[in-house]
C-alpha positions as CSV (number, residue, x, y, z in Angstrom):
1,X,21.0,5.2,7.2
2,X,18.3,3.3,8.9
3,X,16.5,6.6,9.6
4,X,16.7,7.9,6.4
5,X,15.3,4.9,4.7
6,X,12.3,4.4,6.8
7,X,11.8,8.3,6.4
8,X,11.3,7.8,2.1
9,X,9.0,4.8,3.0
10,X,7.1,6.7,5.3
11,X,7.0,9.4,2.6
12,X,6.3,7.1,-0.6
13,X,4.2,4.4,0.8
14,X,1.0,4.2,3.2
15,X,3.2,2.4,5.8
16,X,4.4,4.2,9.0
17,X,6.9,2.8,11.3
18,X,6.9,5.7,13.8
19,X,4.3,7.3,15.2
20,X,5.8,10.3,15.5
21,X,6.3,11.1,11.6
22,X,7.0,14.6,11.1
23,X,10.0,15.2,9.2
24,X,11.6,19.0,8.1
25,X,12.4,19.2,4.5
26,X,16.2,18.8,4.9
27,X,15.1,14.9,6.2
28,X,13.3,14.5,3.0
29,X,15.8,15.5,0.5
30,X,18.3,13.5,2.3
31,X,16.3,10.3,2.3
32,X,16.2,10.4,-1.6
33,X,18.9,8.4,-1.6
34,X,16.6,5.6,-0.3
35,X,13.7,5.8,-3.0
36,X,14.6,2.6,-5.6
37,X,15.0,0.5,-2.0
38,X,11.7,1.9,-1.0
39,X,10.8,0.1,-4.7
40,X,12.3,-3.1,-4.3
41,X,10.1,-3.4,-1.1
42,X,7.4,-2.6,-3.0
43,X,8.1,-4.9,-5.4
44,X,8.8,-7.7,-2.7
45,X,5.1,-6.7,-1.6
46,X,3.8,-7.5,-5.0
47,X,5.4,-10.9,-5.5
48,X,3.9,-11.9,-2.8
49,X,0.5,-10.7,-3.2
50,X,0.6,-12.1,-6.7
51,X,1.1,-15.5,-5.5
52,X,-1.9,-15.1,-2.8
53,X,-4.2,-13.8,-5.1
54,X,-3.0,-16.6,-7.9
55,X,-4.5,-19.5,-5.4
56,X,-7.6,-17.4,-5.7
57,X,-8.2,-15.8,-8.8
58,X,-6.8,-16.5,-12.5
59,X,-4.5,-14.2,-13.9
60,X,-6.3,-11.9,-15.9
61,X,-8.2,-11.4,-12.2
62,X,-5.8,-11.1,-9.5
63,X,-3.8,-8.7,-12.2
64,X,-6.4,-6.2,-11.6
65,X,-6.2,-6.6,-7.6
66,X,-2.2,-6.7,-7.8
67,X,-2.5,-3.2,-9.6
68,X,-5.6,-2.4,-7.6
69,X,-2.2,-3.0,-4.5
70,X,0.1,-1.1,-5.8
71,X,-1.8,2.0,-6.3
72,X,-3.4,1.8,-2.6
73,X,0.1,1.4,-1.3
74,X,1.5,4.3,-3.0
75,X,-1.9,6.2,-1.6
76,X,-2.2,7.0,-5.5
77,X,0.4,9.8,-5.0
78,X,2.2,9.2,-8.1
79,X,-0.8,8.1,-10.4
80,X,-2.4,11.7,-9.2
81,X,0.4,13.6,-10.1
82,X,0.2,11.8,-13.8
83,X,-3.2,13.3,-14.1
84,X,-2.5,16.7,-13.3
85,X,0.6,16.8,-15.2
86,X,-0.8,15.5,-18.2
87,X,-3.9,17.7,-18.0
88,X,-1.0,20.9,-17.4
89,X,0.5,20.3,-20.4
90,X,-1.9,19.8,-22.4
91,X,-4.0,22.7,-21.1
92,X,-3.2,26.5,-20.8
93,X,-1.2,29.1,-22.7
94,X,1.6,30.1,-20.9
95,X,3.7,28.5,-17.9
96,X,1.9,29.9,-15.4
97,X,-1.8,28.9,-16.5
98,X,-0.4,25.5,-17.0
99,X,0.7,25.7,-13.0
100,X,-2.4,26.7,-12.2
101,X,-4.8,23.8,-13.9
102,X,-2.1,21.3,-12.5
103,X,-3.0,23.0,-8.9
104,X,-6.4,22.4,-9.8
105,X,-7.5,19.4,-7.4
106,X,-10.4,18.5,-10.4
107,X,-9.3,16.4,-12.9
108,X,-9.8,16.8,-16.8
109,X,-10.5,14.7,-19.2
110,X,-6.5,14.7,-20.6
111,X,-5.7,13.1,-17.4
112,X,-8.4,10.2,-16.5
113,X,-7.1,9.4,-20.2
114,X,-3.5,8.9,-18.8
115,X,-4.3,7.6,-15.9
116,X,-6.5,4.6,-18.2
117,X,-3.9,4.7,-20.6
118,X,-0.8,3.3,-18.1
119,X,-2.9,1.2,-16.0
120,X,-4.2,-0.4,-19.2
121,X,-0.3,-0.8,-20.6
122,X,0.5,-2.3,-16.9
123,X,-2.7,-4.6,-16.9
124,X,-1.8,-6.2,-20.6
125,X,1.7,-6.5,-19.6
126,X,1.0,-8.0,-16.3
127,X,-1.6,-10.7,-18.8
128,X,1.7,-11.5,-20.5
129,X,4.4,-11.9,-18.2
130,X,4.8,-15.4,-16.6
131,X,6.1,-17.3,-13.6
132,X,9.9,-16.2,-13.2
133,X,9.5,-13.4,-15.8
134,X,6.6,-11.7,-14.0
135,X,8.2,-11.8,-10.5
136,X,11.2,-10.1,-12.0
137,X,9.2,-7.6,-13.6
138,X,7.3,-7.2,-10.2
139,X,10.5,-7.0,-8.3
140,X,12.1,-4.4,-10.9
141,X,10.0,-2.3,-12.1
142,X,9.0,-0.3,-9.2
143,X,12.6,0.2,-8.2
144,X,13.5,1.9,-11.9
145,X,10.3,3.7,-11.5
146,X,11.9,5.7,-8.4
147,X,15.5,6.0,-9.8
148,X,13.8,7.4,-12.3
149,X,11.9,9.8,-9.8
150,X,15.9,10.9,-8.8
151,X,17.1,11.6,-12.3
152,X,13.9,13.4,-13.0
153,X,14.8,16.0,-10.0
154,X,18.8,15.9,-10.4
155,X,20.1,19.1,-10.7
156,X,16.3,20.8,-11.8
157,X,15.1,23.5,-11.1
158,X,12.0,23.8,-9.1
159,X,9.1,24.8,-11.2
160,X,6.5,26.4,-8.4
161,X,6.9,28.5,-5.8
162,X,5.5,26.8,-3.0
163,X,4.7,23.1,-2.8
164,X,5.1,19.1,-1.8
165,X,8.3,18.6,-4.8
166,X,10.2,22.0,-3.0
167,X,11.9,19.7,-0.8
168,X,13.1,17.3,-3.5
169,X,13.4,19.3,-7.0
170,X,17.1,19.9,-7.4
171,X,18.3,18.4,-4.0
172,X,19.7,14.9,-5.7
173,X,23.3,15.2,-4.4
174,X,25.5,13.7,-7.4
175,X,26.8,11.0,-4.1
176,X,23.3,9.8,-3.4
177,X,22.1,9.5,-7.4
178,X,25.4,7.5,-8.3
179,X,25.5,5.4,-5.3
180,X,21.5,4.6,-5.8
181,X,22.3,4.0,-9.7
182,X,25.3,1.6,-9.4
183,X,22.8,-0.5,-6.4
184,X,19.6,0.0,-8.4
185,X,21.2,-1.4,-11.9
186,X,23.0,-4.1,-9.8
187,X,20.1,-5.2,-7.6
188,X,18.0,-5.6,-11.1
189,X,20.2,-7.2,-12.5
190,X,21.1,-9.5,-10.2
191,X,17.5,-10.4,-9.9
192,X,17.0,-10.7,-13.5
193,X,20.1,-13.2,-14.0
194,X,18.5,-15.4,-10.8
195,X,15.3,-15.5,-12.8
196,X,17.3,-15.9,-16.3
197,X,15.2,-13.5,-17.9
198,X,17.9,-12.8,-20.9
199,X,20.4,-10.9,-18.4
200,X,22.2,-9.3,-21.0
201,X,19.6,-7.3,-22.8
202,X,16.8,-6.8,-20.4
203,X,19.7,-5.6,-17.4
204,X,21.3,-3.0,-20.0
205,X,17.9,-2.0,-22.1
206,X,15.9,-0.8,-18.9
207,X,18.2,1.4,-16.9
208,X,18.9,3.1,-20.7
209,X,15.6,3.2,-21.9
210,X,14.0,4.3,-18.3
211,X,16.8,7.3,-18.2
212,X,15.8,8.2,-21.2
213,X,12.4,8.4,-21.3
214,X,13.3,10.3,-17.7
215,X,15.3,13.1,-20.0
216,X,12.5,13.4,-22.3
217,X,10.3,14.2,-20.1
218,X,11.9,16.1,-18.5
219,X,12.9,18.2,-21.1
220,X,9.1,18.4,-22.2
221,X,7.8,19.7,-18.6
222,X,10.6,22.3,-18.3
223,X,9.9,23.4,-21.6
224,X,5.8,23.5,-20.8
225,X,6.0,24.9,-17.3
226,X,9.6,26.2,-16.9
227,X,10.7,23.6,-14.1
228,X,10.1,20.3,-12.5
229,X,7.0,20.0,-10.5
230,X,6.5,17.3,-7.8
231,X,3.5,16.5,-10.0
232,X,5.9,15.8,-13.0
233,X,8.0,13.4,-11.0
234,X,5.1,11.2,-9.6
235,X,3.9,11.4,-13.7
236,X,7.6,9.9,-14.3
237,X,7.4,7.3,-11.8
238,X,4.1,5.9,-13.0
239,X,5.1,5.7,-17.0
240,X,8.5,4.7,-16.4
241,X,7.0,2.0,-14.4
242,X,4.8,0.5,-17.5
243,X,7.9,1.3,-19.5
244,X,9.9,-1.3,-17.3
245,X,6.9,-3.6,-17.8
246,X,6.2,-3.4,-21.3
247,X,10.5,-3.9,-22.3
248,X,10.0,-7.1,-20.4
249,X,7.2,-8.2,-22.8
250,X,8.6,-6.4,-25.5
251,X,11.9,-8.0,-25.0
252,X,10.8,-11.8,-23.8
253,X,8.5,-11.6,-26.8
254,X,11.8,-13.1,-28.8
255,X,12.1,-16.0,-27.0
């Protein structure tokens, strides 16, 4: 368990706790299991920061370093694969020209708009989300952004040939996904309810929401490029993330 853990924060984050940290593929598809923990320590990360940075900066400051965190801990993995995704679909003709311009390491103009576009909706939201509020939304919202990495690649099919998502697309055992739902949901809503952040809506709006927005998308990569692309599910992780954010201010708005 242990092993399999450390190997998806090895893989998701900057952070290495073995020296030794080659893994074979079956290794990563079996530490999937582990990616919304990998989130909540993320998120624990984040809290913390925020209140460091909060003694040193005002908000609307230390928001930008806090995002400025979470990017440099994910070593921009997912907020890459936005930009190339957005620029495949947009771009090209047919599935495979689409591939091909999301191989592309240069980045079009389509994608530096996307990549703007959520760390905009995740700087705003950050500018309105409070005290108790905000560390729930810090402590949340990267954990739904990697359950929703695992729903994206349930059962899929894998859109390349080759690649970094091979050893993930369509490997989500059905054990792994429900036991990862039942602790993500739980987790967040535990957290939520310590925080009393309107338990009942926010806890059953966000795992809804966030799985389907994951379907959509979905639907609309396999439909562009015939299959799910690693690229596709680092593009889910990031917009589901300022999804989670924006239903908190969306949803706290009321009160």
């Amino acid at each position: 368990m242990l092993h399999k853990f450390i190997t998806a924060l090895q893989f998701l984050t900057v952070f290495r706790v073995k020296k030794d940290s080659e893994v074979n593929e079956n290794e990563l598809a079996r530490s999937m299991a582990y990616f919304p923990f990998v989130g909540f320590v993320i998120g624990i990360i984040l809290v913390y920061a925020d209140k460091a940075f909060q003694r040193l900066f005002p908000d609307t400051i230390s928001n930008i370093f806090l995002i400025l965190l979470s990017v440099l801990i994910t070593r921009a993995l997912h907020i890459d694969g936005l930009a190339d995704s957005v620029d495949g679909v947009m771009g090209g003709y047919d599935h495979e020209s689409r591939l091909a311009i999301m191989r592309d390491s240069r980045i079009g103009t389509a994608g530096v708009l996307s990549i703007l576009f959520v760390l905009l909706i995740k700087y705003v939201c950050l500018n309105n989300l409070f005290d108790e509020h905000k560390t729930a939304a810090l402590l949340t919202a990267p954990a739904f952004s990697r359950w929703a990495q695992m729903l994206m690649m349930f059962g899929a099919d894998y859109g390349r040939e080759d690649g970094m998502g091979k050893a993930f697309v369509g490997h989500v055992r059905l054990g792994g996904l429900i036991a990862a739902s039942v602790i993500t949901v739980g987790l967040s809503g535990f957290v939520i309810y310590q925080y009393d952040v309107r338990t009942a809506t926010l806890a059953a709006a966000i795992p809804c929401l966030v799985a389907l927005f994951t379907v959509l998308w979905r639907w609309f990569v396999v439909r562009k490029v015939g299959g799910v692309t690693g690229d596709s599910v680092g593009a889910v992780s990031e917009m589901t993330e300022a999804l989670t954010l924006l239903l908190f201010v969306f949803l706290l708005s009321e009160r």
